[in-house]
KOLVEX-880663 format. One record per residue: residue in three letters; residue number from 0; x, z, y of N, C-alpha, C in turn. Coordinates in steps of 0.1 Angstrom, whole numbers, always signed. Layout:
<sites>
<site rest="ALA" nr="NUM" n_xx="X" n_zz="Z" n_yy="Y" ca_xx="X" ca_zz="Z" ca_yy="Y" c_xx="X" c_zz="Z" c_yy="Y"/>
...
</sites>
This chain:
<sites>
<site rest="UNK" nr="0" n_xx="+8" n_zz="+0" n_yy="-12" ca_xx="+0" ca_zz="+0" ca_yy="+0" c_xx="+9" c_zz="+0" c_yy="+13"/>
<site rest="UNK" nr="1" n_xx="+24" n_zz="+4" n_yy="+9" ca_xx="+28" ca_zz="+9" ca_yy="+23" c_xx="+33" c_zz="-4" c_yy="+30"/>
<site rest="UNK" nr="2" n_xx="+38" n_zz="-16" n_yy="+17" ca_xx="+43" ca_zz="-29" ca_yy="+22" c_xx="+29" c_zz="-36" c_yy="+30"/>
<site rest="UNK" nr="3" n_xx="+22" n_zz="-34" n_yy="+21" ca_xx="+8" ca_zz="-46" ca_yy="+29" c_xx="+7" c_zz="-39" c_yy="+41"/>
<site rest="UNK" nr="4" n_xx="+12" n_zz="-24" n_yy="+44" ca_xx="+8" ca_zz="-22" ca_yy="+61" c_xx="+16" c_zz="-27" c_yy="+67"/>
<site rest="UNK" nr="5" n_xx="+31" n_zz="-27" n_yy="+64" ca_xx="+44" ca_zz="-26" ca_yy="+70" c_xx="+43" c_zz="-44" c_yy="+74"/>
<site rest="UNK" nr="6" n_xx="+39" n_zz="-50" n_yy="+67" ca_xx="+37" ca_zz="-66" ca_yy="+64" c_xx="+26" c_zz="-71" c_yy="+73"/>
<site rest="UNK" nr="7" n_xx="+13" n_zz="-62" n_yy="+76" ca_xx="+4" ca_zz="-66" ca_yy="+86" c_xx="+8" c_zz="-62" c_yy="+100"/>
<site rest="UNK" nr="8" n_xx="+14" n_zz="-50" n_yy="+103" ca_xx="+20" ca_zz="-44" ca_yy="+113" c_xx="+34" c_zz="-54" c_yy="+119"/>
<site rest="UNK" nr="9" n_xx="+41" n_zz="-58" n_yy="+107" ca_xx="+53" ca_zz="-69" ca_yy="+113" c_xx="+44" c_zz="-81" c_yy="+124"/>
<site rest="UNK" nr="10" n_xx="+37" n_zz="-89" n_yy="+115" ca_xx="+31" ca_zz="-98" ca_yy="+113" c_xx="+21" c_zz="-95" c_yy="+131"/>
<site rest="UNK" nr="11" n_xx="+17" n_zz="-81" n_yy="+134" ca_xx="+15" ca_zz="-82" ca_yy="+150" c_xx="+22" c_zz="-82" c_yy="+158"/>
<site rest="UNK" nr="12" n_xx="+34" n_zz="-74" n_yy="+154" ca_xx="+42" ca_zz="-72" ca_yy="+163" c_xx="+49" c_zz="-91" c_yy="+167"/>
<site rest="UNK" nr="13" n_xx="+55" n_zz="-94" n_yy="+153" ca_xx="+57" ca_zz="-110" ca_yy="+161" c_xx="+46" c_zz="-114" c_yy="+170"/>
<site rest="UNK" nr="14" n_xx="+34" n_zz="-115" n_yy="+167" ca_xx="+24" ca_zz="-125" ca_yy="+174" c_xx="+26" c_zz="-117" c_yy="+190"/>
<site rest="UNK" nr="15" n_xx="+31" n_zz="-102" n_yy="+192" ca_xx="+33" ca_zz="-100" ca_yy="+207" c_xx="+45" c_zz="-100" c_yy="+212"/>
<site rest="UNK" nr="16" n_xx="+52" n_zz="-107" n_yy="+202" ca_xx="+68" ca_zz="-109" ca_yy="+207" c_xx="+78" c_zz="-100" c_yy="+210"/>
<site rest="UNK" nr="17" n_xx="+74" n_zz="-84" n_yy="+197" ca_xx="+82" ca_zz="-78" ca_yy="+194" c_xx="+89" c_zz="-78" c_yy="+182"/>
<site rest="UNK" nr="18" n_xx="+98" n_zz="-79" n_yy="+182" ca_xx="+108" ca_zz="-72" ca_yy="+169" c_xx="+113" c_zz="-68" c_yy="+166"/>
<site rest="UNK" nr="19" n_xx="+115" n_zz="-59" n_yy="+156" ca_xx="+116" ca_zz="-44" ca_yy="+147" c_xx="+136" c_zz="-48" c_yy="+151"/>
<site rest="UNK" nr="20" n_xx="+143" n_zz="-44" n_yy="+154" ca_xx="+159" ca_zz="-40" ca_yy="+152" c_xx="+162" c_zz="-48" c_yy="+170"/>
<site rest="UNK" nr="21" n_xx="+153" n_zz="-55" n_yy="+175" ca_xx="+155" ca_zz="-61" ca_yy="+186" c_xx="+148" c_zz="-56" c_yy="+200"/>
<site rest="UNK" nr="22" n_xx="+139" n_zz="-51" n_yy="+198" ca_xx="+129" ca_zz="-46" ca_yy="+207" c_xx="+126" c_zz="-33" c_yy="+203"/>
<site rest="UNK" nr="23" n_xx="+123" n_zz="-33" n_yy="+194" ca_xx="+122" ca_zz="-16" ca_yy="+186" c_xx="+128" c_zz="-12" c_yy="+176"/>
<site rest="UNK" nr="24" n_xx="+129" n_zz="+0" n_yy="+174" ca_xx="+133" ca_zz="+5" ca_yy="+161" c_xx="+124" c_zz="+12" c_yy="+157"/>
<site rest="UNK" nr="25" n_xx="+124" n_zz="+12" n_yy="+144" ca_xx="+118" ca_zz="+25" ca_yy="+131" c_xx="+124" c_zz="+35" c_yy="+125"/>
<site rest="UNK" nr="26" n_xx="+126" n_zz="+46" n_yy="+127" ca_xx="+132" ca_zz="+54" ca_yy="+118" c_xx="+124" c_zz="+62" c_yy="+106"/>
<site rest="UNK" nr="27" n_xx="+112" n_zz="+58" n_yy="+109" ca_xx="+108" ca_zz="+63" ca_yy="+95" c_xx="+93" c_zz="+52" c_yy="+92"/>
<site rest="UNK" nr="28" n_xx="+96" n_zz="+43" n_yy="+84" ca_xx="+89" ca_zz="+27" ca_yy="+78" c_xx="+74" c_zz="+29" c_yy="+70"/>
<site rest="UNK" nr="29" n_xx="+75" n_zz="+46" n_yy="+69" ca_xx="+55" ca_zz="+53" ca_yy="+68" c_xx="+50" c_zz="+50" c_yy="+74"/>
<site rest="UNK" nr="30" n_xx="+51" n_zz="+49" n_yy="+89" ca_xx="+44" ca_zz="+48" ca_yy="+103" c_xx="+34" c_zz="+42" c_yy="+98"/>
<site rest="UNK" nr="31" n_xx="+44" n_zz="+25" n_yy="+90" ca_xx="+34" ca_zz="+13" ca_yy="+95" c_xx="+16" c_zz="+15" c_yy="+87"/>
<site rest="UNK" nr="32" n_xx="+13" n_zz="+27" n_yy="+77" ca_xx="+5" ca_zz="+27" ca_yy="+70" c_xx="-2" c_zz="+36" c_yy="+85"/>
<site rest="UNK" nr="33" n_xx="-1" n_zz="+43" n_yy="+86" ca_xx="-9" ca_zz="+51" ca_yy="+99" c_xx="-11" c_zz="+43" c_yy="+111"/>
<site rest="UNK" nr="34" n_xx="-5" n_zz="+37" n_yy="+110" ca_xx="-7" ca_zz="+23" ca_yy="+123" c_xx="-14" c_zz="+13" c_yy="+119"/>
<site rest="UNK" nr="35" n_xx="-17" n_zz="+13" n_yy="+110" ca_xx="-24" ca_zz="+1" ca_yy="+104" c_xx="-42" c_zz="+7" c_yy="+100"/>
<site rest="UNK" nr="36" n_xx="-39" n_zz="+16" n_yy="+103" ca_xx="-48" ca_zz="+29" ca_yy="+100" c_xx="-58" c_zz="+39" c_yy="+112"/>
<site rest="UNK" nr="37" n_xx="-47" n_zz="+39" n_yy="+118" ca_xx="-51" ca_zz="+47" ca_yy="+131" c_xx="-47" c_zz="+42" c_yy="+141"/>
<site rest="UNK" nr="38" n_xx="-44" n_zz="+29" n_yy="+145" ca_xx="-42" ca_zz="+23" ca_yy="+156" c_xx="-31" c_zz="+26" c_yy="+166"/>
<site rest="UNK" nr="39" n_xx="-39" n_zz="+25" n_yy="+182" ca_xx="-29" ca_zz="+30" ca_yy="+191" c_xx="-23" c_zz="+45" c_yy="+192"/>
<site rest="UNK" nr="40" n_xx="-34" n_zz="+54" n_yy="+187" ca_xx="-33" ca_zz="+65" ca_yy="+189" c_xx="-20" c_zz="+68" c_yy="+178"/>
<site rest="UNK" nr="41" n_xx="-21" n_zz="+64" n_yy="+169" ca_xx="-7" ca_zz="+65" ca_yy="+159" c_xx="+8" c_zz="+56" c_yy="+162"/>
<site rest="UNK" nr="42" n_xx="+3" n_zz="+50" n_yy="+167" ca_xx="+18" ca_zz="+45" ca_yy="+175" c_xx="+23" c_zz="+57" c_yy="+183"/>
<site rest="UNK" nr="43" n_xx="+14" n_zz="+62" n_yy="+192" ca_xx="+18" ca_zz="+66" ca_yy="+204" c_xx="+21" c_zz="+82" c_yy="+200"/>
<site rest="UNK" nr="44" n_xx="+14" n_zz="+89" n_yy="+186" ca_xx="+19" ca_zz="+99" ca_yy="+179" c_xx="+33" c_zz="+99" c_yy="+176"/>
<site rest="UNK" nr="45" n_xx="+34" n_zz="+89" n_yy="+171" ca_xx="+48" ca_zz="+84" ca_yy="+155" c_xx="+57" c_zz="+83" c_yy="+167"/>
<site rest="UNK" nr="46" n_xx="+56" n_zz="+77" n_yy="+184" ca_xx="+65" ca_zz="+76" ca_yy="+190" c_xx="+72" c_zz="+90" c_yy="+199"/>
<site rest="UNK" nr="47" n_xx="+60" n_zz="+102" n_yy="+200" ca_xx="+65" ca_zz="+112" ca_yy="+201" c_xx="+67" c_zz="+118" c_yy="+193"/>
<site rest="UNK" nr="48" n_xx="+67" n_zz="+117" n_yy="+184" ca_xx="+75" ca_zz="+124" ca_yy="+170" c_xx="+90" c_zz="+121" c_yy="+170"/>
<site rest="UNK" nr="49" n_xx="+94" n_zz="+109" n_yy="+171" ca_xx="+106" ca_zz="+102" ca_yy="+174" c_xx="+111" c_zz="+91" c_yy="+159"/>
<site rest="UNK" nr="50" n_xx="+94" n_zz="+93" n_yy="+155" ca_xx="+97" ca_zz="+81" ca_yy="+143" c_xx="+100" c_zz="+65" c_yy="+143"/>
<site rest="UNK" nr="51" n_xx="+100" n_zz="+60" n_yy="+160" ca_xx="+104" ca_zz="+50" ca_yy="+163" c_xx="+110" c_zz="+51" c_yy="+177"/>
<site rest="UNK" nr="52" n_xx="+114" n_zz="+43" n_yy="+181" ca_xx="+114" ca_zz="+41" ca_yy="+194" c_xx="+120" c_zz="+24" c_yy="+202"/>
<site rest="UNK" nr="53" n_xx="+118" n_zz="+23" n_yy="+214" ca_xx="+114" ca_zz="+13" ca_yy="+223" c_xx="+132" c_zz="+11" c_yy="+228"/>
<site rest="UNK" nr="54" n_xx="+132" n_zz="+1" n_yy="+227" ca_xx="+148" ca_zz="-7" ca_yy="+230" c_xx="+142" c_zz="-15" c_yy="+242"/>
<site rest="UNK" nr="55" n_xx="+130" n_zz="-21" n_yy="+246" ca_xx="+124" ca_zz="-23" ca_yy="+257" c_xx="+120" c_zz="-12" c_yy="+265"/>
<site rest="UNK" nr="56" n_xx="+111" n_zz="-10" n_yy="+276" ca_xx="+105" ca_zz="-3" ca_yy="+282" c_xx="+93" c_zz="+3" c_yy="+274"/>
<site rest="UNK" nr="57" n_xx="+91" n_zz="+14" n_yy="+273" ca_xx="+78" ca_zz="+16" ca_yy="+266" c_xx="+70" c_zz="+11" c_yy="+270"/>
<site rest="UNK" nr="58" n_xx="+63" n_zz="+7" n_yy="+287" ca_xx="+52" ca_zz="+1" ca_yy="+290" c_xx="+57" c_zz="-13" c_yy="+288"/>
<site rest="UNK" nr="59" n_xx="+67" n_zz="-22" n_yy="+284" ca_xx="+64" ca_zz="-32" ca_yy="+282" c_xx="+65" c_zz="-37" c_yy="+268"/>
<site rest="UNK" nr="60" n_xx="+66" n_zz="-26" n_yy="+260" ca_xx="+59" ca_zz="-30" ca_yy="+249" c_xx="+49" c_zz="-25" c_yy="+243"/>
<site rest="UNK" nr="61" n_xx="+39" n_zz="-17" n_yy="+246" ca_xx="+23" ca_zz="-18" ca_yy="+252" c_xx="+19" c_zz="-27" c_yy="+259"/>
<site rest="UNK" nr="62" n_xx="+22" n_zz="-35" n_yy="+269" ca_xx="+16" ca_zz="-39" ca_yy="+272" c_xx="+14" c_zz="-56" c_yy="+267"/>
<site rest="UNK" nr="63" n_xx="+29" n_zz="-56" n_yy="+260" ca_xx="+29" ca_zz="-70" ca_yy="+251" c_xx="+17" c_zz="-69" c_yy="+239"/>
<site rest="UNK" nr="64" n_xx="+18" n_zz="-58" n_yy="+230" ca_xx="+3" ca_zz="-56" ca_yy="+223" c_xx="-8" c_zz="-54" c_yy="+227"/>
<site rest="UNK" nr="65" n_xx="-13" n_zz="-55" n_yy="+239" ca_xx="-26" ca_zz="-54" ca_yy="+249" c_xx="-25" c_zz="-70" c_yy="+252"/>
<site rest="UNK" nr="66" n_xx="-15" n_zz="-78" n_yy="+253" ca_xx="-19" ca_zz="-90" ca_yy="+260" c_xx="-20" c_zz="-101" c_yy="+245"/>
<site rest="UNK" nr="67" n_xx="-24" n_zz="-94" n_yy="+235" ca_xx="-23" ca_zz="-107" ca_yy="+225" c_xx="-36" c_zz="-111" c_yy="+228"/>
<site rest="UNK" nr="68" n_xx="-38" n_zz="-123" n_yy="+223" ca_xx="-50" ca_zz="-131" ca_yy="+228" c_xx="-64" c_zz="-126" c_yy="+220"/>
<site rest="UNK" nr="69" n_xx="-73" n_zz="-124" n_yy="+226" ca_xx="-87" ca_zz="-116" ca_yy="+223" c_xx="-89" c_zz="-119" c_yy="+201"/>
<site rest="UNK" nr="70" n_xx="-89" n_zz="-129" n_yy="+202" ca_xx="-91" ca_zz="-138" ca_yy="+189" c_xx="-75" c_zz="-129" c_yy="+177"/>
<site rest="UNK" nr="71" n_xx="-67" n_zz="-128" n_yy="+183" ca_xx="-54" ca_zz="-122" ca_yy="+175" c_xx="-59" c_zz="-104" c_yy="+172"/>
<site rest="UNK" nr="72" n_xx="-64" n_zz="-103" n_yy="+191" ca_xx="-66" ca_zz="-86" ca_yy="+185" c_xx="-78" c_zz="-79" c_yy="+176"/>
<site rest="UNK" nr="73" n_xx="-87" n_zz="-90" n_yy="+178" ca_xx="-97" ca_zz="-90" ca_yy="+167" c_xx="-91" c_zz="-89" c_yy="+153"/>
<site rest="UNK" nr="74" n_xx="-81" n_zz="-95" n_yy="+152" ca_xx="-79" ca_zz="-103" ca_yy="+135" c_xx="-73" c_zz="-89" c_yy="+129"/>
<site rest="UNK" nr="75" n_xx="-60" n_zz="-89" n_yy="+143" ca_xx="-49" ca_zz="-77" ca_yy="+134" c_xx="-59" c_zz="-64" c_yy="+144"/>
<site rest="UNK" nr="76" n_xx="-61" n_zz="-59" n_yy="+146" ca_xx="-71" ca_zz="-47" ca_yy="+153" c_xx="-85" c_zz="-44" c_yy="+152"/>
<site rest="UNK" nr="77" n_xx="-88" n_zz="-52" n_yy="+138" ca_xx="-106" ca_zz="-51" ca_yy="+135" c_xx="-105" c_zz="-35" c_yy="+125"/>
<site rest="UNK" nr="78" n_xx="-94" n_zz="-29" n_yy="+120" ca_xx="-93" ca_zz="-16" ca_yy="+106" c_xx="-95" c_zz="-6" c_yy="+129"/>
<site rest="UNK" nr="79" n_xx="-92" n_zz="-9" n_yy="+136" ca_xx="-85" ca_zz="+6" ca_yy="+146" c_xx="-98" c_zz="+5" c_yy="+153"/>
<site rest="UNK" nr="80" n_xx="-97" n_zz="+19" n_yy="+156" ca_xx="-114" ca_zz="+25" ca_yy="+164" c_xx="-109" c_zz="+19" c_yy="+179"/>
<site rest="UNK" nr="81" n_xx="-99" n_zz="+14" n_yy="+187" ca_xx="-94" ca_zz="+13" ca_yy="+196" c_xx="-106" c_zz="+2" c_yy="+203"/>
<site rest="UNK" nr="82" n_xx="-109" n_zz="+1" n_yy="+214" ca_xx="-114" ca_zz="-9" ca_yy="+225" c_xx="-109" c_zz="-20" c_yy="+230"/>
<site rest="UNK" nr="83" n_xx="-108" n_zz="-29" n_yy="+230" ca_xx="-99" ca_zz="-38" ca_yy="+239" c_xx="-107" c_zz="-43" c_yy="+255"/>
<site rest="UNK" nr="84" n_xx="-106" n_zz="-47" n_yy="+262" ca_xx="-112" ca_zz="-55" ca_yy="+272" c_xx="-104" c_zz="-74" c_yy="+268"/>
<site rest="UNK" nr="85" n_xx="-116" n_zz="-83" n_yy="+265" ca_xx="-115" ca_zz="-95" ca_yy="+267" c_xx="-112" c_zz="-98" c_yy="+279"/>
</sites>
């Protein structure tokens, strides 16, 4: 179970033009099932935990996952209780 999250989770992060050793790191590769699970709110847990962290700006990579296109955040963000605005 933990690859099919870690695999849907990659799979958004490209579509917002982040990537894992270039933009962010992971230090602990569980996350991706609670993120895939619990959405923003678990990013934003796992990142004060210090189980990842941001080689960009933290707000700019939020806000690269807020700007994927309405149709993308539907696809990979239909499992998270999160809101988006179209």
């Amino acid at each position: 179970m933990t690859y099919r999250a870690e695999t849907f989770i990659v799979e958004m992060l490209k579509q917002a033009d982040i990537i894992i050793g270039r933009d962010i790191i992971v230090h602990n590769p569980e996350i991706f099932l609670d993120w895939s699970s619990r959405g923003m709110l678990a990013i934003g847990e796992s990142y004060m935990a210090k189980q990842w962290e941001a080689l960009l700006p933290l707000d700019v990579v939020l806000t690269k996952l807020l700007k994927l296109p309405s149709d993308a955040k539907r696809k990979l963000f239909k499992s998270w209780d999160a809101k988006f605005v179209h």
